[in-house]
Each structure stands twice: as structure tokens, then as C-alpha cells.
TIMI-458567 format. One line per 2 residues: number of its first residue (from 1); their letters; for each residue x, y, z of N, C-alpha, C. Coordinates in steps of 0.1 Angstrom, whole numbers. Layout:
N
NUM = A = X,Y,Z,X,Y,Z,X,Y,Z  ... .
END
This chain:
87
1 = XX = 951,939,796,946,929,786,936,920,793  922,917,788,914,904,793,918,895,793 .
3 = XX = 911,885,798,912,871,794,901,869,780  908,858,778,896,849,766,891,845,770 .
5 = XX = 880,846,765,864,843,770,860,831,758  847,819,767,843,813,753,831,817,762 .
7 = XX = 820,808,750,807,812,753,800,801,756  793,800,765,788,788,773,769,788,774 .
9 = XX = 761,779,776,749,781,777,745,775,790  738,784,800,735,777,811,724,782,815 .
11 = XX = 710,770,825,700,774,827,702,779,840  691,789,841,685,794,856,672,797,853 .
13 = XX = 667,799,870,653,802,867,648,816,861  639,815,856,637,829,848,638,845,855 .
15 = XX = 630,840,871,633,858,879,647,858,880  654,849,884,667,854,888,673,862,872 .
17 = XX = 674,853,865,680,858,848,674,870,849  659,876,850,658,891,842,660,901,853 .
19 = XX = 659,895,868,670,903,882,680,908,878  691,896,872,703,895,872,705,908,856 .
21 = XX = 696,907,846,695,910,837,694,928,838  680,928,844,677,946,850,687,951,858 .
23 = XX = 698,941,866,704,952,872,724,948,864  720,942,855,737,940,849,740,956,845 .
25 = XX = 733,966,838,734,980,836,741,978,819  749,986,818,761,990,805,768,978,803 .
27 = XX = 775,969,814,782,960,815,780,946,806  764,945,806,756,936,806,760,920,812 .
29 = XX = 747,915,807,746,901,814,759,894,818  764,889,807,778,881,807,786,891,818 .
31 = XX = 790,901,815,798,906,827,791,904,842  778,904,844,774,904,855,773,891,862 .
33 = XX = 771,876,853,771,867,856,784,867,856  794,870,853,810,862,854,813,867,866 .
35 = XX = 815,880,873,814,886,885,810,879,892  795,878,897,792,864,903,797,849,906 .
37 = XX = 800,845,893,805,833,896,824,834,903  830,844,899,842,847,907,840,850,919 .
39 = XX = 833,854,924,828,858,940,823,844,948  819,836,939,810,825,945,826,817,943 .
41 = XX = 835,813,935,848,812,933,860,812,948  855,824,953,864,828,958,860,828,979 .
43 = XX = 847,828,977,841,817,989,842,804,988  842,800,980,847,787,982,861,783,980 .
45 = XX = 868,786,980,879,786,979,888,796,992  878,801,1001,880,807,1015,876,795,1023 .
47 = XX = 863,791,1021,856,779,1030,866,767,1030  874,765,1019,886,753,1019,896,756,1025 .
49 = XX = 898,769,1031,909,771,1036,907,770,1051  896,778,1056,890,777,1066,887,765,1070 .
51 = XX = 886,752,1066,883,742,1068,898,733,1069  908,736,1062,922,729,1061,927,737,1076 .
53 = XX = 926,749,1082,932,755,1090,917,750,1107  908,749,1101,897,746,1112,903,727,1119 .
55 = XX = 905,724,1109,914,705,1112,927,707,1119  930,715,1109,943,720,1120,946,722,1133 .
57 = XX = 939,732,1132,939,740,1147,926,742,1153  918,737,1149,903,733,1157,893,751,1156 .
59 = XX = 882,751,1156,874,759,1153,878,772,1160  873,784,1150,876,800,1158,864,802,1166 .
61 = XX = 869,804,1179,856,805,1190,847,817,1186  836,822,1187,828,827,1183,831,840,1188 .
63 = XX = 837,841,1199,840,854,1208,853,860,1199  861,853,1196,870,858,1186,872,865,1171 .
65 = XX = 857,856,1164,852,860,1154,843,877,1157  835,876,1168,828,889,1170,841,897,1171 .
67 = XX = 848,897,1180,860,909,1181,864,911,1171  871,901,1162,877,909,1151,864,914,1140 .
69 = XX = 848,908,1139,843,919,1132,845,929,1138  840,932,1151,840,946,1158,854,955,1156 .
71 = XX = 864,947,1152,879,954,1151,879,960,1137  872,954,1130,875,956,1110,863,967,1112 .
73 = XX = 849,968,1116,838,979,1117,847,992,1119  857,989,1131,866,1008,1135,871,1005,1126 .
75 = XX = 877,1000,1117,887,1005,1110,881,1009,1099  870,1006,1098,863,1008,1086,856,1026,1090 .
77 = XX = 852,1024,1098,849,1040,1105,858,1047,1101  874,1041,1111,882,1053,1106,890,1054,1090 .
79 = XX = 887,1047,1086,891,1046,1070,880,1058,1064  869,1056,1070,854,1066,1061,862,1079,1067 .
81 = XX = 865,1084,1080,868,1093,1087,879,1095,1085  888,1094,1074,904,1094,1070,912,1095,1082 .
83 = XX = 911,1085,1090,920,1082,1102,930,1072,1098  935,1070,1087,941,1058,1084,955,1059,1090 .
85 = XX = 961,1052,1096,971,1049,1103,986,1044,1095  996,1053,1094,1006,1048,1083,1012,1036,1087 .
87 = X = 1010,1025,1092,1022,1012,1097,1023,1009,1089 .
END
């Protein structure tokens, strides 16, 4: 089941609207902007956490951060390469 939706009017600049417009597809606009704003939603709402846990326990060192991308890249390799691991 959806949610209820109301209908709202909001400006942007014109390229982005007929960007956002040309590539919404079948779905159209409204779906394509609501997607968006959930994603932009959901960074910010990481950035708060990140920041309640960064006060905390003081910044993730940069060397840390590269490792575990470099850690999530293989697993992403072996996920493409159906190496998935049952734990």
C-alpha cells in the first residue's frame, strides 16, 4: 500500500526541472522528485548521526575511512563474482 500524497508547488531553476523532467521516464516527475528528496532525507539524517557519534568519540581517521572503502569495493567485487560468503 502507498502513502498519501498531497500536492505541493515548489520553485527550481528551469534546467534542472526539464533534467530532472527528461530523465523522470514512465514514473514521471513527482516520482522522480520525491526519490530525491528521500535520498537528500536520508544524508542528512546520516550526517546527524555522524556528527552525534564524531562528539562522541572524536573524528574517523582518514586511514580508516579508506580501508573500509577498500573493504566494501571487494565485497562488492565478490558479490558481482557470486563469492558471497554465508555468515
Amino acid at each position: 500500500m502507498s502513502e498519501p500524497t498531497g500536492k505541493y508547488s515548489i520553485t527550481m531553476p528551469r534546467d534542472i526541472a526539464e533534467a530532472a523532467k527528461a530523465r523522470s521516464g514512465h514514473s514521471g516527475l513527482s516520482a522522480y522528485v520525491a526519490a530525491a528528496v528521500a535520498r537528500q532525507i536520508e544524508r542528512d539524517n546520516l550526517n546527524e548521526l555522524i556528527a552525534v557519534a564524531e562528539a562522541e568519540h572524536g573524528p574517523v581517521a582518514d586511514e580508516e575511512v579508506q580501508a573500509l572503502r577498500e573493504q566494501l569495493q571487494q565485497a562488492r567485487e565478490q558479490q558481482a563474482r557470486g563469492e558471497v560468503d554465508a555468515a
